[in-house]
Backbone as XML, in Angstrom:
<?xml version="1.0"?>
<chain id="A" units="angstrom">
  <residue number="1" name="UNK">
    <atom name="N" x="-28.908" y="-4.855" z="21.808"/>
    <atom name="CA" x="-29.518" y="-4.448" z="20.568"/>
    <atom name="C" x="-28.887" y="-5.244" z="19.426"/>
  </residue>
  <residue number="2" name="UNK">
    <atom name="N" x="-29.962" y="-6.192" z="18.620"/>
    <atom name="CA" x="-29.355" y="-6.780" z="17.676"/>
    <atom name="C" x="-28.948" y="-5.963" z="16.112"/>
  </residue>
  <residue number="3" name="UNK">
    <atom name="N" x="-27.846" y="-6.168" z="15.900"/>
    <atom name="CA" x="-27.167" y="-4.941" z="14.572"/>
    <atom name="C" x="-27.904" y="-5.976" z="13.590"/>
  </residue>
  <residue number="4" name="UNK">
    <atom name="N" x="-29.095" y="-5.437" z="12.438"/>
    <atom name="CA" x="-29.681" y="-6.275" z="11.011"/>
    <atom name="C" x="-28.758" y="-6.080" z="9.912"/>
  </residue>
  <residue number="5" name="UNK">
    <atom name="N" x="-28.625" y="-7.085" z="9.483"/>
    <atom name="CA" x="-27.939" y="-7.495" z="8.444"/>
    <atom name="C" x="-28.517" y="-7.956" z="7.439"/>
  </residue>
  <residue number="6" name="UNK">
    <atom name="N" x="-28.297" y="-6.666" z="6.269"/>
    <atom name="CA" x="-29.288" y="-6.881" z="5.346"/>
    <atom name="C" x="-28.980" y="-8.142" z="4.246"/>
  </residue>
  <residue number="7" name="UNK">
    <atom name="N" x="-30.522" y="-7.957" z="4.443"/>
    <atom name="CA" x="-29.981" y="-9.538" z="3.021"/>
    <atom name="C" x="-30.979" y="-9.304" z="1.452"/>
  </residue>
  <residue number="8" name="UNK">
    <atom name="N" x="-29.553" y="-9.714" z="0.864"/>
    <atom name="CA" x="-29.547" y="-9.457" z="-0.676"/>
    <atom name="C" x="-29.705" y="-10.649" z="-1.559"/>
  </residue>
  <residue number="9" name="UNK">
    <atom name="N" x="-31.153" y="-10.943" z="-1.822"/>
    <atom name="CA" x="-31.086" y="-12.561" z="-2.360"/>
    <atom name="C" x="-30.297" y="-12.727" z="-3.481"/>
  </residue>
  <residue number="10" name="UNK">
    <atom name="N" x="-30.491" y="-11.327" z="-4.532"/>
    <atom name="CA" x="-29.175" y="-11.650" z="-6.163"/>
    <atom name="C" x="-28.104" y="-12.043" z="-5.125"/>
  </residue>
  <residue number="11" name="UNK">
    <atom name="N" x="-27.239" y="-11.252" z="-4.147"/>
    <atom name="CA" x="-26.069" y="-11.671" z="-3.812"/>
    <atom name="C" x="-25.992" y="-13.113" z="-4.002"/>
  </residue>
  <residue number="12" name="UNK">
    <atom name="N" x="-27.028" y="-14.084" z="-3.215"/>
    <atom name="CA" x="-27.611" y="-15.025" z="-2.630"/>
    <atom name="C" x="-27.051" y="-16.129" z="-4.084"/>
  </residue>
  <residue number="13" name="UNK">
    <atom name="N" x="-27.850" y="-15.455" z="-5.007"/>
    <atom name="CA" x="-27.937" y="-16.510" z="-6.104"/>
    <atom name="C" x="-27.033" y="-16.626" z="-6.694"/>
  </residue>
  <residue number="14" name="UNK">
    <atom name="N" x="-26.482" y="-15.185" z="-7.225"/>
    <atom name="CA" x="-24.995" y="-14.972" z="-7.863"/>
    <atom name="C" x="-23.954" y="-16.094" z="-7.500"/>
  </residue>
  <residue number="15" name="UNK">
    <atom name="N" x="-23.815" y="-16.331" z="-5.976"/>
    <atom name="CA" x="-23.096" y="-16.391" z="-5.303"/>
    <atom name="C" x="-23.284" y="-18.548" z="-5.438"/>
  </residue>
  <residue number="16" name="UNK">
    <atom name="N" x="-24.527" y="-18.508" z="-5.267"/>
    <atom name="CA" x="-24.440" y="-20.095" z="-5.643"/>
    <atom name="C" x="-24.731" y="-20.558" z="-7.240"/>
  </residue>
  <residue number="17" name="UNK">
    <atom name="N" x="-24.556" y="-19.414" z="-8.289"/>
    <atom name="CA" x="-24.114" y="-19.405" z="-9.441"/>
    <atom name="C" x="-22.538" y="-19.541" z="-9.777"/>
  </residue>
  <residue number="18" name="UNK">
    <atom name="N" x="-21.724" y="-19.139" z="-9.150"/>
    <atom name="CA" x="-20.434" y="-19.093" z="-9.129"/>
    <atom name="C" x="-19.926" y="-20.546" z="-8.160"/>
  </residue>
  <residue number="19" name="UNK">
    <atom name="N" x="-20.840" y="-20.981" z="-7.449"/>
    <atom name="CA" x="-20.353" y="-22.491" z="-6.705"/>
    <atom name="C" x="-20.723" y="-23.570" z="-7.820"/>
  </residue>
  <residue number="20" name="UNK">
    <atom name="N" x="-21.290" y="-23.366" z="-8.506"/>
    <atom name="CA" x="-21.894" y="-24.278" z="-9.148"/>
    <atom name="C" x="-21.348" y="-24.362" z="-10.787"/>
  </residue>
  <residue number="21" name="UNK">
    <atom name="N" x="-20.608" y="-23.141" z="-10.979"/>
    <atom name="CA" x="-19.699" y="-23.209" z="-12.067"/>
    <atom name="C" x="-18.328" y="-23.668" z="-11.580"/>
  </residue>
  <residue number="22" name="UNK">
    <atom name="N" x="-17.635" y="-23.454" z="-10.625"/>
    <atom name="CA" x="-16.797" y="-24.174" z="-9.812"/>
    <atom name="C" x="-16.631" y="-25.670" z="-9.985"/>
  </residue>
  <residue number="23" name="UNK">
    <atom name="N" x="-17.871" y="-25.834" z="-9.583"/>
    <atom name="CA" x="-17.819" y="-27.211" z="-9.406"/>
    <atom name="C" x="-18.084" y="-28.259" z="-10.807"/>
  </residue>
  <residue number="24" name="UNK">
    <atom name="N" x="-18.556" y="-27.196" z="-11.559"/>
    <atom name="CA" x="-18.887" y="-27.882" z="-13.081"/>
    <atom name="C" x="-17.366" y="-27.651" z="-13.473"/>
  </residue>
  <residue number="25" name="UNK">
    <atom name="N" x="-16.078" y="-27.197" z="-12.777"/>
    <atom name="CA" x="-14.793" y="-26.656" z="-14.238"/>
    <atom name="C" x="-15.214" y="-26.007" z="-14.977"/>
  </residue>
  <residue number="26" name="UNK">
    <atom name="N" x="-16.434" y="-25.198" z="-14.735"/>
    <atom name="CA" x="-16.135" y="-23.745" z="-15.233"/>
    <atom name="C" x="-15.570" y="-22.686" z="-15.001"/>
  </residue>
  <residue number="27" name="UNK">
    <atom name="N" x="-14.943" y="-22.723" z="-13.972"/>
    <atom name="CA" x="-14.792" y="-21.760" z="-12.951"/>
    <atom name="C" x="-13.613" y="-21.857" z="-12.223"/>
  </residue>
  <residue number="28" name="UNK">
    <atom name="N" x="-12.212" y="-21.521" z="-12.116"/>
    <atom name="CA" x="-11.690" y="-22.036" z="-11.493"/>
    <atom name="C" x="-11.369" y="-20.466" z="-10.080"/>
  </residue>
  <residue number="29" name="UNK">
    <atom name="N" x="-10.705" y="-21.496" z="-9.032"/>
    <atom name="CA" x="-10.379" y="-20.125" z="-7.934"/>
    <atom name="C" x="-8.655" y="-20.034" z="-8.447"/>
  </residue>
  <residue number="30" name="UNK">
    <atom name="N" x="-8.362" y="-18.947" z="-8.265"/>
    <atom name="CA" x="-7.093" y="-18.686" z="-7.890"/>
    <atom name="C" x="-6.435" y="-18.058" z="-7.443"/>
  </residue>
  <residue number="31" name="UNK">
    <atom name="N" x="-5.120" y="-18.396" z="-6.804"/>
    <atom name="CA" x="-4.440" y="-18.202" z="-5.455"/>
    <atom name="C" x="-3.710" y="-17.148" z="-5.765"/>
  </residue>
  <residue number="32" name="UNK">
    <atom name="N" x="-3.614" y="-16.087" z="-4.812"/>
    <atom name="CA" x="-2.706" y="-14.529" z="-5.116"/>
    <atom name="C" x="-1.806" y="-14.761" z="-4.370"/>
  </residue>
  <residue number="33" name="UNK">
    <atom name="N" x="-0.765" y="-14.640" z="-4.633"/>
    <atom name="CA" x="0.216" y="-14.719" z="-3.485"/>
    <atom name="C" x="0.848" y="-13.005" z="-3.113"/>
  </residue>
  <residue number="34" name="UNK">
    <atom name="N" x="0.846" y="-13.055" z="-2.011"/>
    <atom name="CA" x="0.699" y="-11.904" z="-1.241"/>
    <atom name="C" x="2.164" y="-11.406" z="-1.195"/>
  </residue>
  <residue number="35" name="UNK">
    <atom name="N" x="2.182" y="-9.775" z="-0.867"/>
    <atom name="CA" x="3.677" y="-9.707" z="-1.291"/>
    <atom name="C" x="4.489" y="-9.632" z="0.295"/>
  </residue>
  <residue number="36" name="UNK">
    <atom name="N" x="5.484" y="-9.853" z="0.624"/>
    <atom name="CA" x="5.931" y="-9.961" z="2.354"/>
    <atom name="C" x="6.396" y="-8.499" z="3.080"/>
  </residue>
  <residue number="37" name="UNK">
    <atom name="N" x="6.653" y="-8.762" z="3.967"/>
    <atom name="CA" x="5.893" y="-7.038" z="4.786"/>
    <atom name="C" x="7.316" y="-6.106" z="4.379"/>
  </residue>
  <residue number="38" name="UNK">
    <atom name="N" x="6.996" y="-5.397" z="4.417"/>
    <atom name="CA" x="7.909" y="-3.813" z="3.736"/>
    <atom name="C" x="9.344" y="-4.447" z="5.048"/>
  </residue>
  <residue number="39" name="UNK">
    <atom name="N" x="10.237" y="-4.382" z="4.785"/>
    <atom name="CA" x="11.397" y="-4.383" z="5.349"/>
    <atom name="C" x="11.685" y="-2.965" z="5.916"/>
  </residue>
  <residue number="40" name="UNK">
    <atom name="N" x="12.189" y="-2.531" z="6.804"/>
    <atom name="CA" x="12.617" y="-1.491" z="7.852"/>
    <atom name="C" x="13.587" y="-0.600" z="6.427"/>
  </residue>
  <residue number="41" name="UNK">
    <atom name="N" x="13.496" y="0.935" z="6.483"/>
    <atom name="CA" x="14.270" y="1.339" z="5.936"/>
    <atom name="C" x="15.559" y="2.282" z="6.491"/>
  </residue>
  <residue number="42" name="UNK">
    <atom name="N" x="16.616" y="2.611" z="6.252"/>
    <atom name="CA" x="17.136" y="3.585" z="7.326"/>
    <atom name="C" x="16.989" y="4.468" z="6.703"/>
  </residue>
  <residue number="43" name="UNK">
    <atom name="N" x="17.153" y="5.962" z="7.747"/>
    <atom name="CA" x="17.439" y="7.122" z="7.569"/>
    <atom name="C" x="18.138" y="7.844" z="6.256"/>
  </residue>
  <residue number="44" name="UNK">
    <atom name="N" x="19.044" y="7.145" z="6.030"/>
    <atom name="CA" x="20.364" y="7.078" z="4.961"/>
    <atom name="C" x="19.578" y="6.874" z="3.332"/>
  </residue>
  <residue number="45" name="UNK">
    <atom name="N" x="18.704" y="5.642" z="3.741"/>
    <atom name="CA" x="18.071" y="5.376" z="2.442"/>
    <atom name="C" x="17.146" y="6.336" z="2.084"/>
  </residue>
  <residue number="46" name="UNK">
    <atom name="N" x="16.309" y="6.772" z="3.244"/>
    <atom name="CA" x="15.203" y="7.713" z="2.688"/>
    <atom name="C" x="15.908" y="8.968" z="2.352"/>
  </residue>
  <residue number="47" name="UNK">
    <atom name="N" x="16.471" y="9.767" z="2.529"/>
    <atom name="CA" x="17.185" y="10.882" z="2.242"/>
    <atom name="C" x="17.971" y="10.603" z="1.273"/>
  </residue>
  <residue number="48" name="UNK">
    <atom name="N" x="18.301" y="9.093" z="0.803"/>
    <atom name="CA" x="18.887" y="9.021" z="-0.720"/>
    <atom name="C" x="17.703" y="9.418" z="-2.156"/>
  </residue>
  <residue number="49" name="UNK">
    <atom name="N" x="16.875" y="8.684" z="-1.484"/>
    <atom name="CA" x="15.129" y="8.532" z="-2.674"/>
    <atom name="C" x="14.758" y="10.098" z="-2.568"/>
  </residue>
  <residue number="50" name="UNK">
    <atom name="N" x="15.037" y="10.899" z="-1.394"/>
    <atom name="CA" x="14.604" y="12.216" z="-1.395"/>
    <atom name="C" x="15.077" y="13.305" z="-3.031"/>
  </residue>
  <residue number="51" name="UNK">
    <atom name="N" x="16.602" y="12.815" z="-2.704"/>
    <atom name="CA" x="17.937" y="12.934" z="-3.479"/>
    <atom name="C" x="17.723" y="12.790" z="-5.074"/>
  </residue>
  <residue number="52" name="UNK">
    <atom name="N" x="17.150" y="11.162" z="-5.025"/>
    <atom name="CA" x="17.078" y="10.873" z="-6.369"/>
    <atom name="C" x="16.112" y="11.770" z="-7.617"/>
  </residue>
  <residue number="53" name="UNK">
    <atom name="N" x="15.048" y="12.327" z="-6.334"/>
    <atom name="CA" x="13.534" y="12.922" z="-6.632"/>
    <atom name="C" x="14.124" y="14.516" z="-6.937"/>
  </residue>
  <residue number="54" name="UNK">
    <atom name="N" x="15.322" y="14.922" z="-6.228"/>
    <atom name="CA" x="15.760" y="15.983" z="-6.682"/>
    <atom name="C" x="14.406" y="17.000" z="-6.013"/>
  </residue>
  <residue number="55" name="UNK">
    <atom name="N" x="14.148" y="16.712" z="-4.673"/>
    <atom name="CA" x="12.792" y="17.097" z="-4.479"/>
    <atom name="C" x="13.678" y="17.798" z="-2.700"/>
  </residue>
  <residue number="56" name="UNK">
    <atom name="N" x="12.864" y="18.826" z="-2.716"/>
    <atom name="CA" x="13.051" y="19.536" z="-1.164"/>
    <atom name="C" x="12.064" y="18.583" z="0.045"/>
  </residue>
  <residue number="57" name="UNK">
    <atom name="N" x="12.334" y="19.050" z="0.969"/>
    <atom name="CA" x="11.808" y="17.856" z="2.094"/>
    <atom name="C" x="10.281" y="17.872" z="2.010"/>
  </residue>
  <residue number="58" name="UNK">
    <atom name="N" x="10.008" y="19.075" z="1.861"/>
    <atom name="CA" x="8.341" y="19.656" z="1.749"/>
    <atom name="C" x="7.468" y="19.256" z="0.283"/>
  </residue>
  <residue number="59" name="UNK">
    <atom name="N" x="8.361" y="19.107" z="-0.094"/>
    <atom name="CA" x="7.946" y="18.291" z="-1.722"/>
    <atom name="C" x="7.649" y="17.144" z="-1.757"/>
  </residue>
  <residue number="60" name="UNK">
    <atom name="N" x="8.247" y="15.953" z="-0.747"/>
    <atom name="CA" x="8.660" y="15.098" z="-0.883"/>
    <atom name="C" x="7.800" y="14.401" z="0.500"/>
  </residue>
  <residue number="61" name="UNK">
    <atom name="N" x="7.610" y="15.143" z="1.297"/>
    <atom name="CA" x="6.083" y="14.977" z="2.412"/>
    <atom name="C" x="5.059" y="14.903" z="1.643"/>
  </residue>
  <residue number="62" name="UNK">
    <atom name="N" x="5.457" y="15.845" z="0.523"/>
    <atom name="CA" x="3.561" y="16.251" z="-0.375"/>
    <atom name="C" x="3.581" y="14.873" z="-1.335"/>
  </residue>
  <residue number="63" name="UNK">
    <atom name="N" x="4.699" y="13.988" z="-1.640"/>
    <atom name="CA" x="4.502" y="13.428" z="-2.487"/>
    <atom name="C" x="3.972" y="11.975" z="-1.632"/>
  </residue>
  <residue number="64" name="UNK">
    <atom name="N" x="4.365" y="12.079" z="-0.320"/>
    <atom name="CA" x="4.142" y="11.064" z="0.324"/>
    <atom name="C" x="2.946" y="10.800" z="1.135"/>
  </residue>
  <residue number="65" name="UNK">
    <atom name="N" x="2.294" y="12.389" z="1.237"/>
    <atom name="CA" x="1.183" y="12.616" z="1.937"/>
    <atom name="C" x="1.582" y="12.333" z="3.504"/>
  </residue>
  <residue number="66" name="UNK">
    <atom name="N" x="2.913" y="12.948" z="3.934"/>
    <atom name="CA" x="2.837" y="13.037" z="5.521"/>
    <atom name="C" x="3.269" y="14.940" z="5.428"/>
  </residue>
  <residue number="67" name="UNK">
    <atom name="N" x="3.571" y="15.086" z="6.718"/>
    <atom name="CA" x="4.085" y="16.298" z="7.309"/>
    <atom name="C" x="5.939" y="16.364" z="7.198"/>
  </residue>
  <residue number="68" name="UNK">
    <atom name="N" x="6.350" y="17.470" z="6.274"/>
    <atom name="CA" x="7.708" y="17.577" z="6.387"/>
    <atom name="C" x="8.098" y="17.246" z="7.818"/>
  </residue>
  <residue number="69" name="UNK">
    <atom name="N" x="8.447" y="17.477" z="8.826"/>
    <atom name="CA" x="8.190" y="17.100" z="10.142"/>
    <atom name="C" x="8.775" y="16.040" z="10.198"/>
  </residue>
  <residue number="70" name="UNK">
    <atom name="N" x="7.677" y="15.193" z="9.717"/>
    <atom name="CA" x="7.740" y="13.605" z="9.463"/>
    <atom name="C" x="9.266" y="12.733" z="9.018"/>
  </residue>
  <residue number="71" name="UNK">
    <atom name="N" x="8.982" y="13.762" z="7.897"/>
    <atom name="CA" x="10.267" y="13.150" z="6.819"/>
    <atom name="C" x="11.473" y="13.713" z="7.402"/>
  </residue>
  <residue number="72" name="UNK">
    <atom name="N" x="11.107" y="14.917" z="8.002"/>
    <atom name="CA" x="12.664" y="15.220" z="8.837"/>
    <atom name="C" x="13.289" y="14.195" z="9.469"/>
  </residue>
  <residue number="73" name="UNK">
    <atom name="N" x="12.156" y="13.862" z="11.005"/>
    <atom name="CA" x="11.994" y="13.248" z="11.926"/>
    <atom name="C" x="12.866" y="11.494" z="11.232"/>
  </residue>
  <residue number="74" name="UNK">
    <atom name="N" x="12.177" y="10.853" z="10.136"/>
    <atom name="CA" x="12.650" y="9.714" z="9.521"/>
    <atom name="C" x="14.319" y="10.201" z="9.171"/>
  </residue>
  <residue number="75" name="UNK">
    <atom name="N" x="14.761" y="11.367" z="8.572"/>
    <atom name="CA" x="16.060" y="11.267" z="7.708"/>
    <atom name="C" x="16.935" y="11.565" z="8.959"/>
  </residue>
  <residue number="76" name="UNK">
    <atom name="N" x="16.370" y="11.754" z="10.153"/>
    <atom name="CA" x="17.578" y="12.348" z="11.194"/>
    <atom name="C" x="17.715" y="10.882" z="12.199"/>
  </residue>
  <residue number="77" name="UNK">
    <atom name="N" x="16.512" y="9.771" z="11.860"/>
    <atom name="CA" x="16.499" y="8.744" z="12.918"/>
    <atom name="C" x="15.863" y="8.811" z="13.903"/>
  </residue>
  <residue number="78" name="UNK">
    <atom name="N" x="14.930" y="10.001" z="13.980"/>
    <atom name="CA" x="14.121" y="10.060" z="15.671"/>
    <atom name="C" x="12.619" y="9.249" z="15.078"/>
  </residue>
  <residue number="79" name="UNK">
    <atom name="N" x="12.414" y="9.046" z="14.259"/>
    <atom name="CA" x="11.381" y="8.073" z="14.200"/>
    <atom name="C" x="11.376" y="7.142" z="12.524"/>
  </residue>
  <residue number="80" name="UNK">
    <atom name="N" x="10.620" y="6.180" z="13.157"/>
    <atom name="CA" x="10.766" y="5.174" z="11.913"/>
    <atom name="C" x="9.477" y="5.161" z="11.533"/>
  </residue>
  <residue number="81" name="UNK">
    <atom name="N" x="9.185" y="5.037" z="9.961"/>
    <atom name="CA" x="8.229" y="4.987" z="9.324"/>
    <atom name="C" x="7.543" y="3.348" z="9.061"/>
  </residue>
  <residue number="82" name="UNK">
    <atom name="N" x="6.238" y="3.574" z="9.166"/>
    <atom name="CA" x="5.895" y="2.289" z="8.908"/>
    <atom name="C" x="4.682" y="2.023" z="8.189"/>
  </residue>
  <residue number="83" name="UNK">
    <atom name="N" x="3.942" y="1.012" z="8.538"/>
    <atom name="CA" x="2.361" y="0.955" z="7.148"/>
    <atom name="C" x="2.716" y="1.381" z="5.911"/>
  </residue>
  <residue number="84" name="UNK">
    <atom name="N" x="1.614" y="1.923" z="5.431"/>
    <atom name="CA" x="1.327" y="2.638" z="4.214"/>
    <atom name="C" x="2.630" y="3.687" z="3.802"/>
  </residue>
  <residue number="85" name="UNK">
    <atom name="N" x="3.099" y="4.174" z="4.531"/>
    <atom name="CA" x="4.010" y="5.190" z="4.598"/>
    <atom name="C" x="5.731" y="4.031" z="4.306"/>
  </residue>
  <residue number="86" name="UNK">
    <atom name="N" x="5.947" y="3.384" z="5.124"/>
    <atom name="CA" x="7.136" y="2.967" z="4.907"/>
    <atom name="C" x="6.873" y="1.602" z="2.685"/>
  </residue>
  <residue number="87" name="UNK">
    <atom name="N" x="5.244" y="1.221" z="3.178"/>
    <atom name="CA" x="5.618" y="0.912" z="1.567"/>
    <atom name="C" x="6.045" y="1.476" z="0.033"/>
  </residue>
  <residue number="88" name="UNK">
    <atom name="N" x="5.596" y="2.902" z="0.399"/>
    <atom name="CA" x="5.527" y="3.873" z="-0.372"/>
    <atom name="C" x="6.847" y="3.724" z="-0.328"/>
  </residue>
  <residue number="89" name="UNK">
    <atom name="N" x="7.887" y="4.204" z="0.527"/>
    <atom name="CA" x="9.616" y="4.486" z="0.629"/>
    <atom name="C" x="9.807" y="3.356" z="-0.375"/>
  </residue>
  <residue number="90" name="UNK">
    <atom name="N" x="8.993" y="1.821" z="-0.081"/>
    <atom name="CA" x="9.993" y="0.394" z="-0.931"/>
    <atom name="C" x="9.599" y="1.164" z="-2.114"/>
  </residue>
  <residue number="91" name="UNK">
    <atom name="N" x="8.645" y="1.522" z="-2.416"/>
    <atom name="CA" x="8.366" y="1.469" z="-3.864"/>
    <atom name="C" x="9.122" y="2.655" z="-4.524"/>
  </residue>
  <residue number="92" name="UNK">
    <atom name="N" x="9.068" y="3.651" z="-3.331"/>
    <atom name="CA" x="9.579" y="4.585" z="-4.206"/>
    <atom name="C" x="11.447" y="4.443" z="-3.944"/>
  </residue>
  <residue number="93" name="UNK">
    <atom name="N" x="11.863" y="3.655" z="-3.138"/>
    <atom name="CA" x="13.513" y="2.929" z="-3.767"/>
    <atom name="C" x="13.844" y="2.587" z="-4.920"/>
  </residue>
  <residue number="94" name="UNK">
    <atom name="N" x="12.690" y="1.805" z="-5.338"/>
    <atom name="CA" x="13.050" y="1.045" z="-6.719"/>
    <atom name="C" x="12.721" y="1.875" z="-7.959"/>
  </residue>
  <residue number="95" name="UNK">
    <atom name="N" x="11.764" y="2.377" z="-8.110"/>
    <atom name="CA" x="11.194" y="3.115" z="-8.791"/>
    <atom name="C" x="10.661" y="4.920" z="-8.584"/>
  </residue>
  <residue number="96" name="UNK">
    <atom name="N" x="11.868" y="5.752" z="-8.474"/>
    <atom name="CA" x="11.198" y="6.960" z="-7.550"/>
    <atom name="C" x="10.878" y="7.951" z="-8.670"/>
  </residue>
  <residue number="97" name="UNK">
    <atom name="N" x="10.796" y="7.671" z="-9.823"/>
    <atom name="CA" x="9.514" y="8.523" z="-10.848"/>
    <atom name="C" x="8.666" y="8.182" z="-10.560"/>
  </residue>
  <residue number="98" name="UNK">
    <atom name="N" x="7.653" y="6.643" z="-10.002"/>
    <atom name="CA" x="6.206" y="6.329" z="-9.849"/>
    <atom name="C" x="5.842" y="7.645" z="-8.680"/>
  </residue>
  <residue number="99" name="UNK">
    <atom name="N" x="6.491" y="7.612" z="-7.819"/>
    <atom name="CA" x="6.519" y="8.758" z="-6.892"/>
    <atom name="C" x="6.090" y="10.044" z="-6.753"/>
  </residue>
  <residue number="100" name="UNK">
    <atom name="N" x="7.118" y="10.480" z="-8.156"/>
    <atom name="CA" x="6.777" y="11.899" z="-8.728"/>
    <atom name="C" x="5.484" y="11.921" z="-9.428"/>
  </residue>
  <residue number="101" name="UNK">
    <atom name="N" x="5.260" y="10.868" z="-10.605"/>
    <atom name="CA" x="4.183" y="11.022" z="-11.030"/>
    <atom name="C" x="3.045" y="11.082" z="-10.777"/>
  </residue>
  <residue number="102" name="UNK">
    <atom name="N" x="2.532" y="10.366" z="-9.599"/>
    <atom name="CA" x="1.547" y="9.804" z="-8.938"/>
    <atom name="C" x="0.812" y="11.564" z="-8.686"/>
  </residue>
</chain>
């Protein structure tokens, strides 16, 4: 069964409107540079940021959107956090009011 793929001629035109300003120097592309992957955190650290937040473990799941459980599980060493979850920890190292506020 072939999956249709709809087609959108504005996309179409837009799209060779923007090649064509490009190519006139109207237009330039530019390059994002991407940020490099969350570094491993320990146990020690997350239960410091917990600390800093002045926040109970269940507070501090809610702020992170996992299961106290979780955050236990991370501050005792039986599991390591990662994805979405361990970037949140970088960010909230450096900055752990964005944390609270959010």
């Amino acid at each position: 069964m072939k999956k249709e793929i709809p087609f959108d001629e504005n996309d179409l035109i837009a799209s060779l409107g923007e090649a064509l300003s490009h190519a006139q120097g109207k237009l330039t592309l530019k390059t994002t540079k991407l940020p490099s992957r969350a570094k491993p955190i320990t146990p020690a650290a997350i239960s410091q940021i917990r600390k800093k937040l002045h926040a109970s473990t269940p507070v501090f799941a809610a702020y992170l959107n996992v299961n106290p459980d979780t955050v236990r599980s991370w501050e005792k060493g039986r599991r390591v956090p990662s994805g979405p979850a361990l970037r949140l920890l970088q960010i909230a190292q450096k900055q752990p009011q964005l944390l609270a506020s959010a």
